[in-house]
N, C-alpha and C positions, 0 to 999 in steps of 0.2 A: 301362146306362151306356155313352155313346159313348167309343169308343176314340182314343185325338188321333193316331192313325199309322191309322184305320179307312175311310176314304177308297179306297182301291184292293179292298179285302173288299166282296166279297157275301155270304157267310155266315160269320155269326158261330162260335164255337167253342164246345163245350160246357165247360161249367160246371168240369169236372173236368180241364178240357185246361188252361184259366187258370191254374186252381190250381198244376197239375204246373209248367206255364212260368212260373209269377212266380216272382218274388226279393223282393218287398215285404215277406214274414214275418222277411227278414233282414237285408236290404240298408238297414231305415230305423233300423239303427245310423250311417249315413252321416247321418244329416235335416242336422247343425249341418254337415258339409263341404259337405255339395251345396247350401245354403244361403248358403255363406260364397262359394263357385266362380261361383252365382249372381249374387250383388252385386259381384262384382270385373266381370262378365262383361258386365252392365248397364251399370255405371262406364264401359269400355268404350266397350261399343255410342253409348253417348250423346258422349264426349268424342272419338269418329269421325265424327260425323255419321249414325250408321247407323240409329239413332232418336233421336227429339228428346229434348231436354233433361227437357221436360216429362214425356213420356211414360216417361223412364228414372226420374224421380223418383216419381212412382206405382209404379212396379215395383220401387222399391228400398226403399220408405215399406211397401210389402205385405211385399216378403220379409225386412222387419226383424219384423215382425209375427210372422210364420210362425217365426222364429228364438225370438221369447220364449215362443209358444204350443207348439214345440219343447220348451224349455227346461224347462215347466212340465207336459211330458206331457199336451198337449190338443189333437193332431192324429189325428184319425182315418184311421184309411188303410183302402187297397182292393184285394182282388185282382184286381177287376175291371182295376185298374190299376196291376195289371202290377209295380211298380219304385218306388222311393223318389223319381227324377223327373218322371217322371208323376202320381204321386200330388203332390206341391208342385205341379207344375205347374195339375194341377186346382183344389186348394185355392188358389193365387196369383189363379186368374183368378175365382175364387169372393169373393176379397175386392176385387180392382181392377177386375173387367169385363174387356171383350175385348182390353184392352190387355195383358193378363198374356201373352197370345200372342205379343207380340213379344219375349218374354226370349229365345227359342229360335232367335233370328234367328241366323244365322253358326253355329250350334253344334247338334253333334251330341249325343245320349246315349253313343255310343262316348269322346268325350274327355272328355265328361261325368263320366260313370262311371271314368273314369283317374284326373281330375284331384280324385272325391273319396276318390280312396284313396291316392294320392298325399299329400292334404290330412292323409287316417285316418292311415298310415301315421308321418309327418312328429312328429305329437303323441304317436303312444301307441312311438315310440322315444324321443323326452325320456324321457315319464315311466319307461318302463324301464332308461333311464342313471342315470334320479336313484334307484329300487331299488336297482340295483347300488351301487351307493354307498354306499345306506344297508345294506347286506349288507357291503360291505366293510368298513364303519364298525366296525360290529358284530366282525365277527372281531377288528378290530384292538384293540378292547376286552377284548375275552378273551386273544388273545395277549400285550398288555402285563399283563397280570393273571398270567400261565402263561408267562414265559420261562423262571425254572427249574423247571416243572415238569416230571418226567423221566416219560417210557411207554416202553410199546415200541416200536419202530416194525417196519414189518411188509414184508417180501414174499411173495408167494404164500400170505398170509396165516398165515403162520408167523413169530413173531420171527426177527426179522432182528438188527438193533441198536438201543441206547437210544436213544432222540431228545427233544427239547426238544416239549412238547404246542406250545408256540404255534410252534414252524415247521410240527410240521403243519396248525394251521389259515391260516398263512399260504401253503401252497402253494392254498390257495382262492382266499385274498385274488389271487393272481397270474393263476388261469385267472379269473376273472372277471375281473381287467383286460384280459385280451385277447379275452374277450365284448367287454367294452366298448368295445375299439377297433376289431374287427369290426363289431359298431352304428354309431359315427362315421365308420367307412368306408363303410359304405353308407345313410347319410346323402348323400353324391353323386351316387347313384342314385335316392332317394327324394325329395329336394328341384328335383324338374326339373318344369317346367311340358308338360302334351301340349294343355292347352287353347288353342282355337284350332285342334285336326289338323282337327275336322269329321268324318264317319264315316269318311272313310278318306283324302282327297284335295285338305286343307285349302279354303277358301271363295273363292268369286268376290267375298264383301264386304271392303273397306280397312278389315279389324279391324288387331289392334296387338295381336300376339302376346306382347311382350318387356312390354308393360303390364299385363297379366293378369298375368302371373308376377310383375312387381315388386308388385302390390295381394295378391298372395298369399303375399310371400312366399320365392315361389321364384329359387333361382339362376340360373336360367337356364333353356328352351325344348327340348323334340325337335329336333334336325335335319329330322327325316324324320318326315310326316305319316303314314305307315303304321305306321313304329314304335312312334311314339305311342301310337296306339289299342291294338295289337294285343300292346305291352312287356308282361310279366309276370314282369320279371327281379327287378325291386326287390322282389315279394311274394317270390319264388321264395329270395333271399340273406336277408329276414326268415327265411323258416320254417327256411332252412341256422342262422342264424345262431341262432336257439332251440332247433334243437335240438342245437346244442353246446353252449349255455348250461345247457338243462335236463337234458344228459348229465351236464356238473358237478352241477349242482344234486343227481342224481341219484346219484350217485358216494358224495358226501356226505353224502345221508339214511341212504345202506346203510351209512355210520359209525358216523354216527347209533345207528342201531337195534343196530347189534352193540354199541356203547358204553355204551348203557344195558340191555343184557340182562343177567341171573342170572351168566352165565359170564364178561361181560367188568365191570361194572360200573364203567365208568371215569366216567362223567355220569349224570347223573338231568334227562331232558328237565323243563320246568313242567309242570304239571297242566292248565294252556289248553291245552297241544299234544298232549293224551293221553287216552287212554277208556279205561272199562274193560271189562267184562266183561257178558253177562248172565247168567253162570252158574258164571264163576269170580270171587268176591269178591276175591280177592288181585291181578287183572292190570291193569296200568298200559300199556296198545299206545301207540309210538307212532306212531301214526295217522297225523299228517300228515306225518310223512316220509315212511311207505307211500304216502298216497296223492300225494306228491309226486313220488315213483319210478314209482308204477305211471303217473301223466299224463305222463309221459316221453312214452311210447309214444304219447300223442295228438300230440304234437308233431311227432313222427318221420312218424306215419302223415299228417298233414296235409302235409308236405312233401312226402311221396311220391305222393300224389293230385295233387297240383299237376302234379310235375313229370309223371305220365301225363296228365293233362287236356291239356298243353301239346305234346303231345311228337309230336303228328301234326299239327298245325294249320296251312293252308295262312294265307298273311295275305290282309284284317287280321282285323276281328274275326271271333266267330264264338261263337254260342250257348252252345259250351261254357266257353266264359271266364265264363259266368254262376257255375263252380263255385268260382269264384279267391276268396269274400268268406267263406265260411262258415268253412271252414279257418284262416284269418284273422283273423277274430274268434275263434275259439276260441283258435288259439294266443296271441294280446293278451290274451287271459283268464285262459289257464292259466297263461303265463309272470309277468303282472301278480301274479298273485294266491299264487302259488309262491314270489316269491321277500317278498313283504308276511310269508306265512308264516313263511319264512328266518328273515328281520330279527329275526322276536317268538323262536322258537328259538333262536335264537343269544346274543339280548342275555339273555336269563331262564335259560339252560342253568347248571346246577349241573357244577363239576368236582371230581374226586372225587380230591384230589391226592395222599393216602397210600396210593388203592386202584390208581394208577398207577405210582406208585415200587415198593410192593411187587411188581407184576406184573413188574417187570427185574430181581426179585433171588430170580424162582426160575425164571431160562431159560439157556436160553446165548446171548444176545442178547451178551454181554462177551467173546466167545472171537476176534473179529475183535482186540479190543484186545490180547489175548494173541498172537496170530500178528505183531501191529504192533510189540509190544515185542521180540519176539525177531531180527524183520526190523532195527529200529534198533539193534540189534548186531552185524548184521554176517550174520547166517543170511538165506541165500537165501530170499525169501518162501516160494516154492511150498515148500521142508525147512520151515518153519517153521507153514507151512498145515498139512501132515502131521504137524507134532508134535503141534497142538495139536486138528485131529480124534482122534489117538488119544488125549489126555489127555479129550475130551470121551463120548467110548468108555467111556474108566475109570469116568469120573463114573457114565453111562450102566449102566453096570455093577455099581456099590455104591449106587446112588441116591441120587445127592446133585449138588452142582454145583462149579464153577471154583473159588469162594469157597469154599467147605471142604474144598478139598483142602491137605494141609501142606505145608513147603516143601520139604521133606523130598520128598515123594512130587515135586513138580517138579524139583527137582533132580537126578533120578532118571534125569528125561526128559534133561533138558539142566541143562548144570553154569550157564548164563548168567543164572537164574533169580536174583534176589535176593528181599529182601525188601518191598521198593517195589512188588511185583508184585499187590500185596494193593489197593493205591492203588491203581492202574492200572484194574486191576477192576471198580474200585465204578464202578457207573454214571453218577453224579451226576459223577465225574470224566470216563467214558467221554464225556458230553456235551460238555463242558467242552471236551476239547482239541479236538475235532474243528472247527478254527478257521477252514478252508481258509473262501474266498470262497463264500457261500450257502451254508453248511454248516449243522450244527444245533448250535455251539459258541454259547454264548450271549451271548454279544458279535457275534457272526458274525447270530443272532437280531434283535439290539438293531438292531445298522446296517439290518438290513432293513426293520424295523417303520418308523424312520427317515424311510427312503427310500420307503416306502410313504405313509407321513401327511403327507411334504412332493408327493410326485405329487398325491394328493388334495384338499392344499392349493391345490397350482397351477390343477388342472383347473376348482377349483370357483371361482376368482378370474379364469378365462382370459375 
């Protein structure tokens, strides 16, 4: 099979060299971009003068063809050749004759190859905002379902203090909006047109750079024909921007999984989201939080290939940019597909709301509220911090907690103790007053959920 760049070669390459050098096994995830970049590019060519009318209507009449035969999965491709536009381009001239040759006038595979991942990139960020969304939805349904549900809440993985369950699923709802406004930020990077650069030095032909980009779409053009080709900043802020995303995601499943365990039993994941055993009848894993946590790691490590690939590279292009597509489709995969999983988790999760109140009424997750009470008397916090570690000592000491000590025995401690102290206490109140601004007093809850379902409102009517 002749090679459409094989012209300056006298000898061909072996068999295993092709194979090693193509991108064709991966790159014709691109077939519908490099397709779409084609017909704008044709459009073009023709409305300049730079091929005739005619001859761009043949070219444009085939590559609509190649677009459904795309579509329908009935494009055969070739190592022989090489790349996803080469391969179309053989197939074009296969259905039109030797005029499919002139698609390639003024344009290089350097901007080629930009302008379809640019294209790639442009699509599978929507549909990743419209996820996130539908993940945020989802929390917000459970939170307004659980504002007074009371847990523990946790640092360093030891109670801490009582807290409202739906603020913690709304500190999710929160970092995933700022996923999501890091994806619409770089949106301004992703939406730039390079076609048109040429391989590195834009063209001798009166194309119309600013035309291409408006038939595609794009907001605007490269400055700079080098940069163009050689930019790998927008993939580079993609792979940053997922694997902050799938750190949350990440974060979460390890709730997850401690949530629904023997010891914490706060949720019960569905039964879609979980396997069991071959060998222990009784286990319920679940599974795809694991393995949502453990693809973390793919994400991670795809950004960090990138950014070595990148990080010696004289401009513009250069072979090794061939490694910028793989990583990136995996990551559109695993992040696509992680947070589909979320959504079905989230909206089907059992909460287990007597198995989380009783879990605050046997810790000292209430002893802040005691240090609180005695501070709004008038006792220096830090004397009042000391009282009430030693009272938690006592507990500590006869095995028991805050709540069945008498008042007697507080009184003891300090004469300022009343009997309201018992109120104070109870968790479900602990929650309650904690009313400061984003706090987990449930009012303070309510306003959030609020102002979360009116953002989302706005976003999706903007």
């Amino acid at each position: 099979m002749k090679k459409l760049w094989g012209g300056r070669f006298t000898k061909s390459a072996e068999e295993w060299v092709d194979e090693f050098g193509a991108s064709i096994s991966f790159d014709q995830e691109l077939v519908q971009e490099d397709l779409q970049g084609s017909i704008a590019h044709v459009t073009m060519l023709s409305a300049n003068g730079i091929i005739s009318e005619e001859d761009a209507e043949k070219i444009k009449s085939g590559l609509q063809t190649l677009q459904e035969k795309a579509a329908n999965e009935e494009i055969e491709y070739s190592v022989k050749l090489e790349d996803i536009h080469l391969n179309l381009e053989s197939a074009l001239t296969e259905l039109v004759g030797p005029v499919g040759g002139k698609l390639h006038t003024a344009r290089s595979r350097n901007d080629q190859v930009a302008t379809d991942m640019h294209l790639y990139l442009k699509k599978q960020v929507q549909t990743i905002l419209m996820l996130v969304e539908e993940l945020q939805n989802a929390l917000l349904t459970q939170a307004e379902a659980n504002v007074e549900t009371v847990m523990p809440g946790y640092t360093h993985l030891q109670r801490a203090q009582p807290i409202s369950f739906a603020h913690h699923l709304m500190a999710y709802f929160w970092m995933l909006d700022r996923d999501k406004q890091r994806y619409e930020e770089s949106m301004k990077r992703i939406n730039v047109s390079p076609l048109g650069a040429g391989a590195l030095a834009g063209t001798t032909f009166p194309i119309d750079r600013y035309q291409t980009a408006e038939l595609l779409g794009f907001e605007g053009i490269y400055e700079n024909s080098l940069d163009a080709v050689s930019d790998r900043d927008f993939i580079l802020e993609f792979l940053s921007t997922s694997s902050t995303l799938m750190m949350h995601l990440s974060r979460l499943s390890e709730e997850l999984i401690l949530w629904s365990s023997q010891e914490f039993q706060f949720i019960e994941l569905d039964d879609s989201f979980a396997t069991g055993s071959s060998i222990m009848p009784q286990k319920k894993n679940p599974d795809m939080a694991e393995l949502i946590r453990g693809k973390t790691g793919r994400v991670y490590g795809n950004l960090m290939g990138m950014l070595t690939v990148l990080k010696g590279l004289p401009l513009a292009y250069n072979k090794d940019m061939q490694e910028d597509k793989e990583g990136m489709f995996d990551t559109v995969k695993t992040v696509v597909g992680s947070l589909k999983i979320f959504v079905g988790m989230i909206e089907t999760m059992k909460v287990k709301t007597t198995q989380m109140e009783k879990a605050t009424k046997n810790d000292f997750s209430n002893a802040t509220e005691l240090a609180d009470y005695l501070s709004s008397k008038g006792v220096p916090f830090r004397e009042a911090h000391e009282i009430v570690g030693k009272l938690v000592l006592t507990c500590v000491q006869k095995g028991c907690f805050l709540m069945d000590l008498s008042l007697e025995e507080y009184r003891d401690v300090n004469d300022l103790f009343e009997e309201d102290i018992y109120r104070v206490l109870d968790p479900y109140t602990a929650v309650e007053r904690r009313n400061s601004a984003g706090g987990t007093g449930f009012d303070q809850v309510r306003i959030a959920i609020d102002k979360a379902k009116a953002k989302l409102n706005t976003e999706e009517h903007a």
